[in-house]
N, C-alpha and C positions, 0 to 999 in steps of 0.2 A: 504494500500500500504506500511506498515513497513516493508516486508521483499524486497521492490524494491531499492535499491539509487539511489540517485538523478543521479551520474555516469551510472549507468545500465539505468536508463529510456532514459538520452541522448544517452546512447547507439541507441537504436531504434527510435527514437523521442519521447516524450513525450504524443505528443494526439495519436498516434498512439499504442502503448501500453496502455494507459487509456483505448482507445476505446476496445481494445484487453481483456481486463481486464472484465470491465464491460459487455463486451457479451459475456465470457464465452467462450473465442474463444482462449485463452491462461491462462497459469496457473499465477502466483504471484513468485509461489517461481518454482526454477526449480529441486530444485533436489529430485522429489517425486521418490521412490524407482522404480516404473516402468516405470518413464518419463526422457527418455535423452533427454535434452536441445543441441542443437549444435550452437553454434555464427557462422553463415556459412559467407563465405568470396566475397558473389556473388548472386546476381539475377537471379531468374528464367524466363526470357524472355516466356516460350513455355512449355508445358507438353508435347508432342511429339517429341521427342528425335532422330527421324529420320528426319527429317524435318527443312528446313532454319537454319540460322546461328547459333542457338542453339546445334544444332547437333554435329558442331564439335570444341563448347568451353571445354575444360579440367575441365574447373573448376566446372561444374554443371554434371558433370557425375556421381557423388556420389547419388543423387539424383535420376537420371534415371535407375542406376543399383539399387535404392531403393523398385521400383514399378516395375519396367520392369527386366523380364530374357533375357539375351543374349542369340543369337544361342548358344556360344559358352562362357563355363566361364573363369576367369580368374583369380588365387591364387595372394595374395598377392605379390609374388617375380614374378611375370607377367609370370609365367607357364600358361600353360592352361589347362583346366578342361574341364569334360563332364556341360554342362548346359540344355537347352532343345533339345541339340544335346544329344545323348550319345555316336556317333561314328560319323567321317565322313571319307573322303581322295576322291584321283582320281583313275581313272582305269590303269591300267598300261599305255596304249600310252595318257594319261594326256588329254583324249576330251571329257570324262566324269568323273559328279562328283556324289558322292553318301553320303546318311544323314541318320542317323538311329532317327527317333524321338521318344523322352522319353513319355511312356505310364502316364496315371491316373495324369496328370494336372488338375487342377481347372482352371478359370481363376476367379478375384477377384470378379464376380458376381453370380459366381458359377457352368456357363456353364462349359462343356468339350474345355478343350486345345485339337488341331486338326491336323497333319501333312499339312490340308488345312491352319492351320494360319501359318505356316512355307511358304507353296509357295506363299501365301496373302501377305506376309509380303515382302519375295522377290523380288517376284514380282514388287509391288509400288515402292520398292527401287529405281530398277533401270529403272523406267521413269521418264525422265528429268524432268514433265509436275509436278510431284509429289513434287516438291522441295529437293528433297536430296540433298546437296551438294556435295556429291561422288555419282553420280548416276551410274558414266561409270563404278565403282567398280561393281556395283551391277548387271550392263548388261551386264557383262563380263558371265554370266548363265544364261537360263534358257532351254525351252519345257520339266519343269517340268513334274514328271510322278510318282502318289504316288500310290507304293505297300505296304497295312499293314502299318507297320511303317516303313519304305525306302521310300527316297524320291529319284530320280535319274532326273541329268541334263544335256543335252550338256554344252559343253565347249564353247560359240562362242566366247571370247575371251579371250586367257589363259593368269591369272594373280598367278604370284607366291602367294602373299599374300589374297587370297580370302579369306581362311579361318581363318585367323589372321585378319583379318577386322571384323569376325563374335564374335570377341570378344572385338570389339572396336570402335568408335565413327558411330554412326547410327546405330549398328548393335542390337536393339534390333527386340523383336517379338512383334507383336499390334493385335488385335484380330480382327479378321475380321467380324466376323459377329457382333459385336457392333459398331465399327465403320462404318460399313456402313449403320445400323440401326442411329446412333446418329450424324454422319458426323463432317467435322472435328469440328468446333464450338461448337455440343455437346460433344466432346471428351475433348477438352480443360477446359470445365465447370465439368466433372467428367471424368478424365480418370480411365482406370484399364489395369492391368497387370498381373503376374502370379507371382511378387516379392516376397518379403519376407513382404513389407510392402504395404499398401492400403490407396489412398489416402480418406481424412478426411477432409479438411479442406485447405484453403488457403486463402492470404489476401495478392496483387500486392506490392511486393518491403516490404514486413512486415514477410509474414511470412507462414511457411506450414504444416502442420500438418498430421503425417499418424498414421496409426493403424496397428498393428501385424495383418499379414495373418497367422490365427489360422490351416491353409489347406497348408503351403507352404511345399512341395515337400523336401526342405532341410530341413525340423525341423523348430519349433515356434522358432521365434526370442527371444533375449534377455529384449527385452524393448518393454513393452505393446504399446506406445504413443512415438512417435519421432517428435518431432519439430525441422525446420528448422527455424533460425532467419536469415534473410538479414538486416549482419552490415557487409556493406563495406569499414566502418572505420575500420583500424587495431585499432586505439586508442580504438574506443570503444566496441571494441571484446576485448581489455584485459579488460575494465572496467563493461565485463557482465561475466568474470570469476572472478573478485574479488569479484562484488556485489554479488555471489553468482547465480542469475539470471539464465544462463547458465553453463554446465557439461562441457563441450568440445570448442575447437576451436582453428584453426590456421593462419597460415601465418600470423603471430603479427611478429611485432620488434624483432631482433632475441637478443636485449638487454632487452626484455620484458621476451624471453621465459627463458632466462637462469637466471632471479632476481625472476621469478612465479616457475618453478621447482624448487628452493632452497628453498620454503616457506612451511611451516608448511600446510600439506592440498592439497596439488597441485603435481602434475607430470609431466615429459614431454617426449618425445621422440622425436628422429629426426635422419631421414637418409637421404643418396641420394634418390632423385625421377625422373623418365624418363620426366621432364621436363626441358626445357633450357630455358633461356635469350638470347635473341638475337635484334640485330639491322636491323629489314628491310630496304632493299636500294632501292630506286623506280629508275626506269630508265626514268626521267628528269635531266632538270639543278640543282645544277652544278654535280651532281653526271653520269653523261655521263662522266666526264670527268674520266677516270683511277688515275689521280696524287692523289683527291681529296677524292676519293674512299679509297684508298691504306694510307691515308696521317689520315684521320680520323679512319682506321682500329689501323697502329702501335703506334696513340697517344693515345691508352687506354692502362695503367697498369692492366690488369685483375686481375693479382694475388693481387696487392695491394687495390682493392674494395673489394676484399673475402678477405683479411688479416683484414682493419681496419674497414671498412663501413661492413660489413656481419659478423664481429666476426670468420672469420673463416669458418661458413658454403656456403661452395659453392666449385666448380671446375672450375677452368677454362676451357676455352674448344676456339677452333680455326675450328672448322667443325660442321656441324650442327649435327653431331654423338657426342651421348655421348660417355663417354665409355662401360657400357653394348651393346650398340647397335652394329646390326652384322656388317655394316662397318665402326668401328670405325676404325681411322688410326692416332696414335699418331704418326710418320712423318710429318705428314702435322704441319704446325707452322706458326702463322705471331707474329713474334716477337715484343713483346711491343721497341720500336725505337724512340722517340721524334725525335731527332736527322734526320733519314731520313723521319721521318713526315716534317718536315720541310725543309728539301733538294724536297720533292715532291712536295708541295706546292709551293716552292719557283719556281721550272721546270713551273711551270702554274701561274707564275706570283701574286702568292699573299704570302704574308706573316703578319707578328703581327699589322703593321702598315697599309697592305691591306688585311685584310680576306678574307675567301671564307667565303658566309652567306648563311646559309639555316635554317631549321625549321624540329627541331624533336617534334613526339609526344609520347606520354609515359600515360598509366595508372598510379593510384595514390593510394597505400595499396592494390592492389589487391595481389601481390605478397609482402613479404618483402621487404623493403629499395628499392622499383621501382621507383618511384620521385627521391629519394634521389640519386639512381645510376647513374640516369640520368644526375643529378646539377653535382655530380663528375664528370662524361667523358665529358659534357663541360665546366668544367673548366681547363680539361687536352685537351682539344682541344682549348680552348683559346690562352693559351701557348704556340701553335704552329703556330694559323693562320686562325683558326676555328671560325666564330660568329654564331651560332646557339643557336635559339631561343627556347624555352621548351612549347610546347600545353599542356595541359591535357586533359584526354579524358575517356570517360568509357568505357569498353571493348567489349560491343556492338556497340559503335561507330566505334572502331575498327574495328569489321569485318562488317561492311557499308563500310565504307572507300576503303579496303583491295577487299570485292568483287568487286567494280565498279574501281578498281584499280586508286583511288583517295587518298592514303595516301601520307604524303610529303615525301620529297625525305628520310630523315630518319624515322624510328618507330619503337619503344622498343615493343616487344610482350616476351609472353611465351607461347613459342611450345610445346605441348605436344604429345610426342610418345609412350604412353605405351605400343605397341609392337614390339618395336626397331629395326622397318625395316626399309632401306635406302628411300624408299619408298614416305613412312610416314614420312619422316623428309625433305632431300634431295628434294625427287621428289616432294612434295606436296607444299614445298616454293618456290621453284624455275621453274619449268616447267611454260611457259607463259601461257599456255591451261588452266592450272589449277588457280581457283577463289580464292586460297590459296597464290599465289605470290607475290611478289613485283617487283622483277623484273623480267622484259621480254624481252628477246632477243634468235636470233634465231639458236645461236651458241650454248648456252646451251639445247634448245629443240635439238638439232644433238645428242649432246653426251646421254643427259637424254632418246631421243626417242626410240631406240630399246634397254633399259633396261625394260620396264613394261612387255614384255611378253618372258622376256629370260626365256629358259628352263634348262641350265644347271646354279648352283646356285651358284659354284665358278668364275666362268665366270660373272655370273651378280655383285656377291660381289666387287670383281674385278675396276668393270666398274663405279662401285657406286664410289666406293674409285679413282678412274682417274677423274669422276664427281667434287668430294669434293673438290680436288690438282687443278682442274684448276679454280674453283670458287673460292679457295682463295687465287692464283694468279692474279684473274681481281678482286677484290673486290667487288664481288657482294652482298656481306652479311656480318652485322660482330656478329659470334657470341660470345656470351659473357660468361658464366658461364651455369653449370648444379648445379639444386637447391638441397639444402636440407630442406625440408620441416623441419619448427617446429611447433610440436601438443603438448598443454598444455591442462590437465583438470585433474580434482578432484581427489585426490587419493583414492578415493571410486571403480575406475574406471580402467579398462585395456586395453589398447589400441593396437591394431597390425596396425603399420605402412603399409601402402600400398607405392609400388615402383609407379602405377600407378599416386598418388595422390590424389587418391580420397578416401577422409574420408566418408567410408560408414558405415553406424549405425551395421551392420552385424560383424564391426570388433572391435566394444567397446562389451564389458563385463562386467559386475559385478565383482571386484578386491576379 
């Protein structure tokens, strides 16, 4: 164990890498020429990526587009690409859809990929019974009908973004006739896909291991052997890039990434990413109340958490639109105010010497400085009248919580939208219907409801942006920064930033 440190073993726990060691189930040293090591920032709950909560975390997507092709691909700068689609669109009056599917697929056992695993796949989507989390995305099609390679569907419920979902959370392809040969139990114990990479190996909350699909459609991957490490310590994801241990890894300390990119040996990179910060607001006490809403909205200095606590990295942001996304609307504003935080408060009767008291919860290193962001905005809500109390949680608690609409009245999340529709941000937090909310009320399902199947696209943009303006005049949400991921690893190494944020092994290179 010479080339492990004692930092890199507590990185992963200690018997747990031993044991890892000893069975030959992970390497010692990581940076064998054909083996990228990645310090990953998150737990794989599920290898079925269409299915329960799993499905639509951000953070394990890198992973699922590892093994699994999407309908539909997605380039780094969140364009979209031919994937095991190679054409789709509607028919001119928009009530049918049509899908050209890519010839001569493997799948990773070796069978033929099928236009049938395209409507198999569909299909399950969108029955509830199935667990998809966006199931109604996916029922919005079908009375599949495959010609050749054309697939053709009615339209029974017309969603602007249908095909922008096929390049995004749930929307991989699953094989059908293994899976219904192996069910889901044995799917979980060996899945396969048609990705670039095939799973190998795995060990709960430790670690997972794939292998180059030598057959994949877009050309052999770069790295024979891809390991996944779940260290959902930031701490000790920098201390499995210094031990040497791990090649890659992000969301560390953003005063980590920028002391490790100055060092002899190391690189880093870091851009905006289509994910945000934000504060969910549950509709209980006391946040029913407007004053209190409104009062813990304008006592955060946004810009001064991205100025001292973030180094700089991050955007402020006042609408659950970044600004790539299509309804963004810099008009909209709720101005950092202590001053009328406290005039609010004080209207509903509490102030420094009577707070208002509730209980936020907040993950802890899954994103940078997320605890820490947290202590900040209530100690800048203290100041005004605020006692809130800080949970920890992990972020599979999270969406328990979130689905059964049991979180507390506040709770720090990161949204991710990687294909920057109002949709997908707006719609999916806030509509009561949707398992994605926090808050519910039935003034927002008025304005939200006849935007999901507008037909004309300025008109819905529009309506999204009326959405946004009046949500953050009731304080229903507050959101807080758009992130800039930082990715540190070996200068042996080349990395392309994904907007989406997902570090996928397809975008590192040999330097």
């Amino acid at each position: 164990m010479t080339d492990m440190t004692r930092r890199g073993v507590l990185g992963l726990g200690a018997a747990t890498v031993l044991t890892g060691i000893l069975a030959g189930r992970i390497p010692v040293q990581a940076a064998e020429t054909n083996t990228l090591t990645i310090a990953f920032n998150s737990n794989l709950p599920s290898f079925d990526g269409t299915v329960g909560l799993s499905g639509v975390n951000p953070a394990i997507q890198a992973i699922y587009r590892s093994i699994y092709d999407q309908y539909i691909g997605q380039k780094p700068d969140l364009s979209f690409e031919p994937g095991l689609l190679t054409a789709w669109g509607w028919n001119d009056d928009k009530t049918k859809v049509w899908m050209d599917v890519r010839e001569g697929v493997k799948w990773h056992d070796g069978s033929d990929f099928t236009p049938e695993d395209i409507v198999w796949s569909l299909t399950r989507a969108g029955k509830p019974e199935t667990g998809n989390p966006v199931a109604s995305v996916w029922a919005g099609i079908g009375n599949y009908k495959v010609d050749g390679k054309r697939i053709t569907a009615d339209v029974l419920s017309f969603d602007p973004t249908i095909f922008k979902w096929m390049a995004f959370l749930t929307g991989f392809v699953l094989p059908k006739a293994y899976y219904e040969k192996v069910g889901a139990a044995g799917f979980e114990k060996k899945p396969i896909g048609t990705g670039p990479y095939m799973f190998d190996a795995y060990e709960g909350n430790s670690f997972l291991r794939l292998k180059a699909n030598p057959n994949y459609w877009g050309g052999k991957p770069a790295f024979e052997t891809v390991i996944f490490k779940f260290v959902t310590d930031p701490t000790s994801r920098v201390a499995e890039i210094e031990s040497g241990s791990s090649d890659v890894t992000l969301e560390i300390p953003y005063e980590e990434f920028d002391r490790l990119k100055a060092k002899k040996g190391y690189a880093g990179v870091s851009s905006p990413i289509s994910d945000i910060g934000m504060i969910f607001i549950t509709n209980v006490e006391p946040m029913l109340d407007k004053n209190v809403r409104l009062a813990a909205h304008h006592a955060i200095d946004k810009a001064g958490i991205v100025k001292k606590l973030l180094r700089g990295y991050g955007v402020p942001i006042d609408t659950l639109e970044a600004p790539e996304y299509a309804a963004f609307d810099p008009s909209i504003k709720v101005a950092y105010d202590p001053d009328k935080a406290v005039a609010l408060l004080k209207a509903s009767g509490y102030s420094k010497d009577k707070p208002v008291k509730f209980k936020i919860q907040t993950t802890r290193g899954l994103k940078p400085k997320d605890y820490e962001m947290i202590q900040a905005i209530v100690g800048m809500w203290r100041k005004v009248g605020i006692e809130a109390e800080i949970e920890v949680y992990e972020i599979a608690k999270h969406f328990e919580l979130r689905a059964g609409h049991k979180l507390a009245p506040a709770a720090f999340y990161n949204w991710g939208n990687a294909i920057g529709d109002p949709t997908t941000s707006t719609g999916f937090a806030m509509f009561s219907k949707s398992p994605h909310s926090g808050w519910k009320t039935d003034d927002v399902d008025a304005l939200i409801g006849p935007l999901w199947g507008e037909k004309d696209e300025a008109k819905r943009i529009a309506g999204w942006k009326a959405v946004d303006k009046y949500i953050a005049e009731q304080g229903y949400v507050i959101p807080l920064l758009q992130y800039v991921q930082p990715i540190v690893f070996k200068s042996s190494l080349k990395v392309t930033p994904n907007v989406s944020s997902a570090l996928q092994p397809t975008l590192v290179s040999k330097a």
